[in-house]
N, C-alpha and C positions, 0 to 999 in steps of 0.2 A: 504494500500500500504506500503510495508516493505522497508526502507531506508537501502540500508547498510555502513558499518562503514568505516567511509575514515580511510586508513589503514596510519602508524603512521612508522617514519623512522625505529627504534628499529622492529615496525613490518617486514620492508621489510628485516632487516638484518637475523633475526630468519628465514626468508622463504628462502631466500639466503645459511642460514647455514643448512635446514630441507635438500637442493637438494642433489640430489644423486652422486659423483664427475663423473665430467668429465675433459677430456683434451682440453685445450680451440685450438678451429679451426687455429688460429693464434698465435704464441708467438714472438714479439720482442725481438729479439738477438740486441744486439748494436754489431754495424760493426766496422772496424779500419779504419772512413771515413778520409779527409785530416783535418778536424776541429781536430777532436782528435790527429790527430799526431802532428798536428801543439802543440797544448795545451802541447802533449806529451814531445815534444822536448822544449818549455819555462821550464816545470816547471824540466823538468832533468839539461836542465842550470843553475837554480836558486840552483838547490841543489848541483852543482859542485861549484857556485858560497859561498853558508854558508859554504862548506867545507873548500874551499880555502882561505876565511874570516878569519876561525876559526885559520888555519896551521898556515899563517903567523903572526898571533895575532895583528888585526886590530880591530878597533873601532868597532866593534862587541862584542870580547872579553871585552872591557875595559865596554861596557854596561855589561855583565856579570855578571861582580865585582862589579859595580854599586847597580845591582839589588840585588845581592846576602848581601852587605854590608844594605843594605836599612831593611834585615830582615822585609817583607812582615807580617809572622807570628805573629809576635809580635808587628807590626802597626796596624793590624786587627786581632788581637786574639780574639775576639768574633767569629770569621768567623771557627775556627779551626775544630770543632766538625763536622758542616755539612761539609767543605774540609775533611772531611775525609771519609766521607760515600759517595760524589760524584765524587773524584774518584775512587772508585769502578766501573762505567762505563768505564775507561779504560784498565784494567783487563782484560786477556785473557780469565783465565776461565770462571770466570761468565758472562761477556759479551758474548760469543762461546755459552753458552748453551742457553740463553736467545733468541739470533737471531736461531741456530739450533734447538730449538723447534718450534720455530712459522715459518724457514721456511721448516721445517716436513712436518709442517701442509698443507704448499699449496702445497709439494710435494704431497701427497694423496690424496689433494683435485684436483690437476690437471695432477694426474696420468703422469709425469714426475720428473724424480729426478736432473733437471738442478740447481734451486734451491740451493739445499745442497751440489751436486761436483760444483756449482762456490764458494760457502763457502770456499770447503773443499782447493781448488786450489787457494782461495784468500788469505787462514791462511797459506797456506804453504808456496804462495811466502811472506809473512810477515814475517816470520821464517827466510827463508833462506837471503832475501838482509836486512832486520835490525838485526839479527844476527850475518852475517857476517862484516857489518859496526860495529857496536858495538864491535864487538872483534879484528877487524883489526886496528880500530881507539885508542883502550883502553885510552876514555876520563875518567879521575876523575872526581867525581860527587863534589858541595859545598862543604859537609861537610866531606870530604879529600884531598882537596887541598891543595899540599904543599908550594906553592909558590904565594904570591899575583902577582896578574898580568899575568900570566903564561896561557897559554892555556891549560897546565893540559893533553898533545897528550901524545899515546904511553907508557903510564905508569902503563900501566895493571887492565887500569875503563872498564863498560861496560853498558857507559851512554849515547854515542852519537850516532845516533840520541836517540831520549827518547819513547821507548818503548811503554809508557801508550799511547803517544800522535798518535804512527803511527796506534795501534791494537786499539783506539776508530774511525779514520778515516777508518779504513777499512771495523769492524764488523758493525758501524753505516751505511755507505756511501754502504755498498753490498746490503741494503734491497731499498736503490733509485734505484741502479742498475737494482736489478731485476724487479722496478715495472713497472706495466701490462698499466701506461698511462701515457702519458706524464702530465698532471697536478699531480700525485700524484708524479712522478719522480722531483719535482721540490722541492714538499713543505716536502721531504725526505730528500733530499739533503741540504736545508736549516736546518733542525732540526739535520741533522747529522753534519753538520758545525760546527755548535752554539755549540752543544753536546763537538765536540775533540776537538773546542774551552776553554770549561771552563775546559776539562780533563788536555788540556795543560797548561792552567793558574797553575791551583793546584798545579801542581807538583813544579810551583815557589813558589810559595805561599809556599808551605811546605817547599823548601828549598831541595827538592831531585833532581832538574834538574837544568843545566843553561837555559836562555833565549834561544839562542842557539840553545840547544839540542833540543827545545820545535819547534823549528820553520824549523828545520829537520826532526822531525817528522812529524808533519804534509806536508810538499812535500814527505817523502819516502809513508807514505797511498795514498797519489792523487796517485802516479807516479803507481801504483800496480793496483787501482782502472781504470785509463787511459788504460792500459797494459792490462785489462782483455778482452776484446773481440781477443787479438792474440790467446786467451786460451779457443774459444768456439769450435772449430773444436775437439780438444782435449776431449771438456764435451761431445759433441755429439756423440763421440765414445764410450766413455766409459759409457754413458747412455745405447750406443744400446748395449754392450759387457755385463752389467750386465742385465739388460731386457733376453739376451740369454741367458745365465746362470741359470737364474730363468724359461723363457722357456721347458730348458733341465734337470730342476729338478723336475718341475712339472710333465713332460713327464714320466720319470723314476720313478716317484712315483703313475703313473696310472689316476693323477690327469690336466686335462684341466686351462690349463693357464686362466687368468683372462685378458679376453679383455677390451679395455677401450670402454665404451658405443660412437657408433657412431651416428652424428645428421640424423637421414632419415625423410623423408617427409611420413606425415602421412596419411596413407588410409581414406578418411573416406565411411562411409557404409552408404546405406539408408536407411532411416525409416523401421522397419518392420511393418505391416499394411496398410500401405498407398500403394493405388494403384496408378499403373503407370499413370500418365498424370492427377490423378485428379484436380482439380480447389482446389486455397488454400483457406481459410477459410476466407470469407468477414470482413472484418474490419469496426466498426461501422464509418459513416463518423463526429459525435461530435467529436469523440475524436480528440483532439487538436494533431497536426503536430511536430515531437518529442518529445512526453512524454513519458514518460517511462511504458511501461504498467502493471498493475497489475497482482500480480503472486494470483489466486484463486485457490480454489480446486476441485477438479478434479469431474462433476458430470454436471447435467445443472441448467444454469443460467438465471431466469427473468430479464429482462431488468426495472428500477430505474420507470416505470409509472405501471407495472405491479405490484408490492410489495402491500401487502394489508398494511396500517398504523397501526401503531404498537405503544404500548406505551414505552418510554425508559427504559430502563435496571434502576433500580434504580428508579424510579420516584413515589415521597408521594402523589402523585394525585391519589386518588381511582378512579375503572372503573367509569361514570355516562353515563349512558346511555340515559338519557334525554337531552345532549350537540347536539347541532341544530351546523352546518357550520357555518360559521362567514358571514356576508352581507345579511343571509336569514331571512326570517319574521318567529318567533317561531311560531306555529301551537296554537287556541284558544284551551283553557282547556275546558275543559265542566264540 
């Protein structure tokens, strides 16, 4: 009787990645429900609220200079080496390629390209409202401040909010976004946290941001990431407008668009041989009640009193042929 192999997680994932893609039956869009607006609208207060902090140069600021005077760097200068190769997660480029390969990949694999245009729609409003903050604000960054104390507004910087900190909360916090369950949407969201967390720290650390600009940053990413589902009607269109486009190319090229494989319920067919109605095949009544039965080969089978005894496969016991049953009375010699 052949056991087979309890299959192994890494197995199931391989079998997962062998399937052929499909477009999964359902995709959770997040809607603009009132929880989200509600969230929507705190954290747009809180970011009117560090700006106006900032203008009028209140105890926000004076933490600033605080932290800025504390020189981080050089309290923890052993730490400088790895602060500098981590944040590199807040980096636009190679964060954008990083998430825009892998989320490629479930474009293909689920034969919709929502994926990559909510990317593309999340970088761009990232672009345009911390761009425009950053340049309308022209904060100085630490290390060109002219003035101690000073909030440093209007003077032609292009630090506040802090860049690193708002494009790690957006390009991290888009892959919770798009996930496919709410238990992984959580422990994304946590990992992306953590993530524009340390990205924000760093940038004090190094001395390239105020506190400040770090804690702007992160409300301008939430406020973009909250804001995205005003912006799925928009992907849905422009999903279907590129899908047509590629329709209309294929067409004009003599060549049959590529439909995504649809689930139908499968035929199944009868036995060839077997005739109609006959009686199925007796089942011995030993065999035990759930077992699993043995897979033999294909021919006929003596039943276990029928088998003539056999000496084992391997066995140093030569034939004797003068061996009597066990309990019986050996026969006189003569």
């Amino acid at each position: 009787m052949r056991t087979e192999r309890k299959t192994t997680r890494l197995d199931r994932v391989f079998a997962r990645l062998d399937r052929e893609p499909e477009r999964p039956a359902h995709i959770d869009v997040p809607r603009m429900s009132r929880h989200r607006m509600v969230l929507f609208g705190s954290t747009l207060a809180f970011y009117v609220a560090i700006v106006w902090a900032v203008v009028i140069t209140s105890w926000l600021v004076r933490l600033d200079w605080q932290v800025m005077f504390f020189r981080p760097y050089e309290q923890w200068a052993e730490l400088h080496a790895f602060v500098d190769y981590y944040v590199v997660l807040g980096q636009r480029g190679p964060t954008a390629v990083m998430v825009a390969a892998w989320l490629g990949w479930r474009s293909w694999r689920q034969h919709t390209l929502r994926p990559l245009l909510a990317l593309a729609v999340s970088l761009l409003l990232l672009n345009v409202t911390v761009g425009a903050a950053k340049y309308g604000m022209g904060r100085l960054g630490p290390h060109y401040a002219t003035e101690i104390g000073s909030s440093e507004m209007w003077l032609g910087g292009s630090i506040f909010p802090s860049g690193h900190t708002a494009n790690a909360v957006v390009t991290w916090g888009i892959l919770a976004y798009l996930a496919s369950t709410p238990r992984t949407r959580r422990w994304l969201s946590a990992v992306s946290a953590v993530t524009s967390l340390g990205v924000g720290l760093s940038t004090v650390y190094l001395g390239t941001h105020w506190l400040s600009d770090v804690l702007l940053g992160w409300v301008a990413g939430l406020l973009i990431l909250l804001a995205l589902p005003w912006f799925e009607p928009l992907i849905a269109r422009a999903e279907d407008r590129i899908f047509g486009w590629r329709d209309r190319w294929y067409a004009r090229r003599g060549r049959a668009a590529p439909a995504a494989p649809v689930a139908t319920p499968v035929m199944l067919k009868p036995l060839t041989g077997r005739e109609a109605g006959a009686a199925p095949e007796p089942v011995s009544a030993s065999r035990p009640a759930g077992r699993t039965p043995a897979y033999l080969a294909p021919g006929p089978h003596s039943t276990r009193a029928e088998r003539a005894p056999s000496t084992p496969a391997g066995s140093r016991r030569p034939p004797h042929g003068e061996r009597h049953p066990r309990g019986n009375t050996p026969a006189t010699r003569s």
